[in-house]
C-alpha positions as CSV (number, residue, x, y, z in Angstrom):
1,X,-52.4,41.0,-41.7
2,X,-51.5,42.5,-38.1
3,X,-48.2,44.9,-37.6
4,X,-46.0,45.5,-34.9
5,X,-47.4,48.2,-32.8
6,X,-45.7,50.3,-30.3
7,X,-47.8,51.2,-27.2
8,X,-47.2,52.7,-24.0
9,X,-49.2,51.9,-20.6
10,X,-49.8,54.3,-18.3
11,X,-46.9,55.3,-15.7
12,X,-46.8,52.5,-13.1
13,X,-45.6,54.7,-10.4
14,X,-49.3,56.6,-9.8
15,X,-50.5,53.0,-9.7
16,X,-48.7,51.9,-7.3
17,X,-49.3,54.7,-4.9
18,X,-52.6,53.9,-5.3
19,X,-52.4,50.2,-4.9
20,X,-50.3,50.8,-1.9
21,X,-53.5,53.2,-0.3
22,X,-55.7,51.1,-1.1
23,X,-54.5,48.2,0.0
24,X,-53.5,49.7,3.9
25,X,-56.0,51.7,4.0
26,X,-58.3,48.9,3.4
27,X,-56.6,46.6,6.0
28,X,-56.8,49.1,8.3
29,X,-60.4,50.0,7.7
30,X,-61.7,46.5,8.0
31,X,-59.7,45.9,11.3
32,X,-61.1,49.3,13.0
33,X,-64.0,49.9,11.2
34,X,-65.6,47.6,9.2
35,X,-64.5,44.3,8.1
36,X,-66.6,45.1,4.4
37,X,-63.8,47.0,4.0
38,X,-61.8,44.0,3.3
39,X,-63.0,44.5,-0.4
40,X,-60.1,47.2,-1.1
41,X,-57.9,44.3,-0.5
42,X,-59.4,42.3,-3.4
43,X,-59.6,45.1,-5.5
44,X,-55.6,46.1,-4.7
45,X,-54.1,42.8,-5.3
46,X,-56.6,43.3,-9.0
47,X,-54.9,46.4,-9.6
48,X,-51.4,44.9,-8.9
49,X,-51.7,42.0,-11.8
50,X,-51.2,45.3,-14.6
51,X,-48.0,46.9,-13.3
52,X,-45.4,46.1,-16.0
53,X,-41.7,46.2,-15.3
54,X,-39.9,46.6,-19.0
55,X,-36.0,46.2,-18.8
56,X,-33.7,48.0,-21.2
57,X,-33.7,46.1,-24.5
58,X,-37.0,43.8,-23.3
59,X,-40.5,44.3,-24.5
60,X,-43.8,43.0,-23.6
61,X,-46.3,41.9,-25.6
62,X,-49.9,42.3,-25.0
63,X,-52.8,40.6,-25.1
64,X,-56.7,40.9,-24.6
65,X,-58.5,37.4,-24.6
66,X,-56.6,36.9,-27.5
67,X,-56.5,40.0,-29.7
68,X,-53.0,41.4,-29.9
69,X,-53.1,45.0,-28.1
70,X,-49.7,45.9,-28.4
71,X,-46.0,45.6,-27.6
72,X,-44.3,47.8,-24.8
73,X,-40.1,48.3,-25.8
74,X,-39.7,51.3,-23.6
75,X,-37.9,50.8,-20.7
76,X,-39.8,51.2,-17.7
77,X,-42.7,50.9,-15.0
78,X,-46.2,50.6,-16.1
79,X,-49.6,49.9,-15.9
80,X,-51.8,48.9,-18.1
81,X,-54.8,46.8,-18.2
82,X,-54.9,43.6,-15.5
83,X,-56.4,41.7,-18.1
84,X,-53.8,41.8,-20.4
85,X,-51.6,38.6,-20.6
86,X,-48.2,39.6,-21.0
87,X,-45.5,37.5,-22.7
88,X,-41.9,38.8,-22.7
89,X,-39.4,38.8,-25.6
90,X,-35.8,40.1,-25.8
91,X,-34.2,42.5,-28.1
92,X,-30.8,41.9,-27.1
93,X,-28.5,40.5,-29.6
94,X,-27.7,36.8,-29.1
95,X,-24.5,34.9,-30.7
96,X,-25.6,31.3,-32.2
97,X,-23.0,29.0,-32.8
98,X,-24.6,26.2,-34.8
99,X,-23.6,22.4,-34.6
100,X,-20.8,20.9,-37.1
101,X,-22.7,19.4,-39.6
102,X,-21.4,17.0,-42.7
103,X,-22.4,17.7,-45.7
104,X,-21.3,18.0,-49.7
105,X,-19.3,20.6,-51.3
106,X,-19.9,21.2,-54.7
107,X,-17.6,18.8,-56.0
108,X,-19.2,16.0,-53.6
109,X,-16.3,15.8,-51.4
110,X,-17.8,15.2,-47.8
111,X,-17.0,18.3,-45.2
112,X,-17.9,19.9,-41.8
113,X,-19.1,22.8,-41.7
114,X,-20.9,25.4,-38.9
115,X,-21.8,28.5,-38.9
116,X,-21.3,31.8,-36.3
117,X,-25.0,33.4,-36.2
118,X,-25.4,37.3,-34.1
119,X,-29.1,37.9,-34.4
120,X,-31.8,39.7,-32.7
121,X,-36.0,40.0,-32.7
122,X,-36.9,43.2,-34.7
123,X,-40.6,42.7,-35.0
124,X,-42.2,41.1,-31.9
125,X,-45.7,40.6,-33.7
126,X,-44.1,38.2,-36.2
127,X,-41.6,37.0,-33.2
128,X,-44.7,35.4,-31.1
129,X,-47.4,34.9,-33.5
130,X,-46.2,34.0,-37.4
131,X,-43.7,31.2,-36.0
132,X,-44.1,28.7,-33.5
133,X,-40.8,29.1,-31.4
134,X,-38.3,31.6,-33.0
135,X,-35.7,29.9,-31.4
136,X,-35.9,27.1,-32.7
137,X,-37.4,28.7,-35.9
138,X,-33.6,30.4,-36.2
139,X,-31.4,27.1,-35.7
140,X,-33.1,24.6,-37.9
141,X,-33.0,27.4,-40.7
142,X,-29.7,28.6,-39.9
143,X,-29.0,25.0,-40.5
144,X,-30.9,24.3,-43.9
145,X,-29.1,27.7,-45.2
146,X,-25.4,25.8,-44.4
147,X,-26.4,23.2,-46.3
148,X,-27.1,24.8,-49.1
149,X,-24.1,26.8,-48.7
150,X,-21.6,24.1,-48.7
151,X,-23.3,22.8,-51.9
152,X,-23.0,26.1,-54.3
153,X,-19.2,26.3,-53.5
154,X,-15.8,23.7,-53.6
155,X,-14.0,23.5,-50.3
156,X,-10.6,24.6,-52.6
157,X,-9.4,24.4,-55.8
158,X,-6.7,22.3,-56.6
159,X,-4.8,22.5,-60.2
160,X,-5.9,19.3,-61.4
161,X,-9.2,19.5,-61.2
162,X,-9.3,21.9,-64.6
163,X,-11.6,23.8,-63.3
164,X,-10.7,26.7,-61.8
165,X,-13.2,28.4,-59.3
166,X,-13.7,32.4,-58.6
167,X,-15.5,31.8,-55.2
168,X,-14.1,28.7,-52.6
169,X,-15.9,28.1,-49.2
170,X,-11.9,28.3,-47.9
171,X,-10.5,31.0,-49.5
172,X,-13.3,33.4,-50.5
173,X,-14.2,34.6,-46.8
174,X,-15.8,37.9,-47.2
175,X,-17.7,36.6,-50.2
176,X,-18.7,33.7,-49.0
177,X,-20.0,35.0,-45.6
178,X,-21.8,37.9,-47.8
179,X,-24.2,34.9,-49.3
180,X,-24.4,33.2,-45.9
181,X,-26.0,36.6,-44.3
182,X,-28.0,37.3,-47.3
183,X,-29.9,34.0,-47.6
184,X,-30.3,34.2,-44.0
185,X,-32.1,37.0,-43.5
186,X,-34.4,36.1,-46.5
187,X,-35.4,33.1,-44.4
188,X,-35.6,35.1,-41.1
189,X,-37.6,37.9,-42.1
190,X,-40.7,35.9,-41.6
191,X,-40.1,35.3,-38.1
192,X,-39.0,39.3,-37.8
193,X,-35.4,38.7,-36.7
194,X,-32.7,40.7,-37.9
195,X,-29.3,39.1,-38.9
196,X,-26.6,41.0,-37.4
197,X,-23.8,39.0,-38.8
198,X,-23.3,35.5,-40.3
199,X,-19.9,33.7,-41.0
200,X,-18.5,30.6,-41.2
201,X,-17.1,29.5,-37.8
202,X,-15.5,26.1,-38.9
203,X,-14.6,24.4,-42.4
204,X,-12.7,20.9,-42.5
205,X,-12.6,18.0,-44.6
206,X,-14.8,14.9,-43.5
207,X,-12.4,12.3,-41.3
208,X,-13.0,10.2,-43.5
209,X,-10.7,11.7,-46.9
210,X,-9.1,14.3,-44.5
211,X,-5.5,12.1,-44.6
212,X,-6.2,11.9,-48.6
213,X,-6.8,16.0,-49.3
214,X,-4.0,16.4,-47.0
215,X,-1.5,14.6,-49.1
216,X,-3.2,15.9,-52.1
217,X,-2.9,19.6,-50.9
218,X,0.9,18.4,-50.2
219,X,1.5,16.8,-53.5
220,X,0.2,20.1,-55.2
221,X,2.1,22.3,-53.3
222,X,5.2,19.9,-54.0
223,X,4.4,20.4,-57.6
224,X,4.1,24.0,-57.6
225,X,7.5,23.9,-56.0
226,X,9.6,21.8,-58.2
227,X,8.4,24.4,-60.9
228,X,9.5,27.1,-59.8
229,X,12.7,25.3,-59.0
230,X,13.0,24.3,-62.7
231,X,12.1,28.0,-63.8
232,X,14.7,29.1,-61.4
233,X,17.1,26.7,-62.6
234,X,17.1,26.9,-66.4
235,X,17.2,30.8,-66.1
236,X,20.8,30.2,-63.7
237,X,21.8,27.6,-66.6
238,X,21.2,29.9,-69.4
239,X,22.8,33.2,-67.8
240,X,26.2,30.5,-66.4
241,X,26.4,29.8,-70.5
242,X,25.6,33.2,-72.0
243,X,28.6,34.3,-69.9
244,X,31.0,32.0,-70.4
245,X,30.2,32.1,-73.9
246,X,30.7,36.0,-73.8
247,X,33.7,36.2,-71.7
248,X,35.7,33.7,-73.5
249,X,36.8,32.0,-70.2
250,X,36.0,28.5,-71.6
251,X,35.3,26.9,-75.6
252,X,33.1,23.8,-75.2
253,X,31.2,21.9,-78.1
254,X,27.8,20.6,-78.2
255,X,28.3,17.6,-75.7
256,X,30.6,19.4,-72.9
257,X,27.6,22.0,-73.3
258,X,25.4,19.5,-72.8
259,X,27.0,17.7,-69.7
260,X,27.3,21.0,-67.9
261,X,23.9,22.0,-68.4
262,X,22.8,18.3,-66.8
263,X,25.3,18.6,-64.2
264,X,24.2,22.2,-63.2
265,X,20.5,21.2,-63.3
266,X,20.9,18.4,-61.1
267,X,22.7,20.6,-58.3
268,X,20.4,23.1,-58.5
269,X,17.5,20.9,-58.9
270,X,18.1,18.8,-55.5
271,X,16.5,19.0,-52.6
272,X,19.7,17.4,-51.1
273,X,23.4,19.0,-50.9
274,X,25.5,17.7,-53.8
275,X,29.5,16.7,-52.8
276,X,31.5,18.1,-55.6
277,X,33.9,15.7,-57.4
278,X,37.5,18.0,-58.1
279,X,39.0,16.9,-61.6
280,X,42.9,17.0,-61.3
281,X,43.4,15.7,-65.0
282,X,43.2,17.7,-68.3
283,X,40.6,18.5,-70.5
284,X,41.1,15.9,-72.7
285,X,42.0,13.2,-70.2
């Protein structure tokens, strides 16, 4: 199996001066002299199909009728054979932002889901010859991985599901995008591209439960709430007793106990302001 190899041409600069003699020097020839000399013309505009012009992060990759010569990354002018077909790949990173596709988290509930992809060729042998079009070689796997992404993870754990997840497509970012880069770059390596960085670039619930997670995430966080309202309150009740118990401001039996302790819960309990009622009698009226 072939390898990435790094060649470089000759300098194109000599070339060109030559190419540039050649070619006036045969025009001017073949006007004053001889018009045979209209042969270095020919042979100049040969010479001129091997210069090479390599931009920074660019490369060139060679070919002679079909046998793989070589792949030019220096930045540069050159000259190499005229017989070479050339075929141009970039090295520059490129930012893929993949298309929001619906799929199944691992509970089943339906979500969107797209990915953030930076990536760039590494090997230009396996670039141009072990894949049909690494471009479209790098979205349709980038898109395959996603899927299978959305499915090993919930989108969020919620307290009555009983099941309590270490790793959620929402909440675990770092880990989550970890897997994400990993399994892409096992799927890329065959088309030698290097993943720069993966991450998830949008997470939502499907339209079509969106309204129902919403008022589920709302009724959970209502829950969760109310009980640490209730902690809150039954520690205040407890301490208001203990002290009036211990400073002897007040004796009350069982059911005046019991009465304060419901009134005290329901004012602190309420999500609304409670109007005080003022008794003017007695105790015992």
């Amino acid at each position: 199996m072939e390898q990435e190899k790094v060649i470089k041409p000759s300098n194109g600069y000599m070339m060109l001066f030559v190419f540039l003699v050649l070619l006036f020097g045969s025009a001017y020839a073949a006007f004053k002299v001889n018009p045979f000399f209209a042969l270095g013309i020919i042979v100049a505009l040969f010479i001129s199909g091997g210069f090479i012009l390599i931009n920074p992060n660019n490369s060139k990759v060679l070919l002679l009728f079909g046998k793989y010569v070589g792949t030019v990354k220096t930045n540069g002018f050159y000259w190499a054979n005229p017989f070479y077909s050339k075929k141009s790949i970039s090295l520059r990173a490129r930012n893929f932002d993949s298309e929001r596709v619906k799929v199944n988290d691992k509970l089943g509930n339906p979500i969107m889901i797209s990915t953030i992809l930076v990536w760039r060729v590494e090997d230009t042998f396996k670039a141009a010859f072990d894949v049909d079009n690494y471009e479209n070689f790098v979205r349709v796997q980038t898109d395959a991985a996603v899927r299978k992404l959305a499915s090993l993870y919930p989108y969020d754990n919620f307290e009555d599901d009983g099941l309590e997840e270490e790793i959620t497509l929402r909440a675990s970012v770092n880990e989550v995008s970890e897997t994400l880069e990993k399994a892409l770059a096992e799927r890329l390596a065959m088309a030698g591209i290097h993943v720069l960085e993966a991450r998830i670039g949008y997470l939502a619930y499907a339209q079509e439960i969106a309204n129902a997670m919403l008022k589920r995430q709302q009724a959970t966080a209502v829950i969760a709430a109310r009980h640490k309202i209730v902690e809150g309150a039954v520690s205040m009740v407890e301490m208001a007793l203990d002290h009036l118990s211990k400073n002897e401001v007040v004796e009350m039996d069982e059911e005046r106990k019991a009465a304060m302790v419901s009134n005290l819960m329901v004012v602190l309990c309420s999500d609304k302001d409670t109007s005080p009622v003022i008794n003017t009698g007695t105790l015992n009226h």
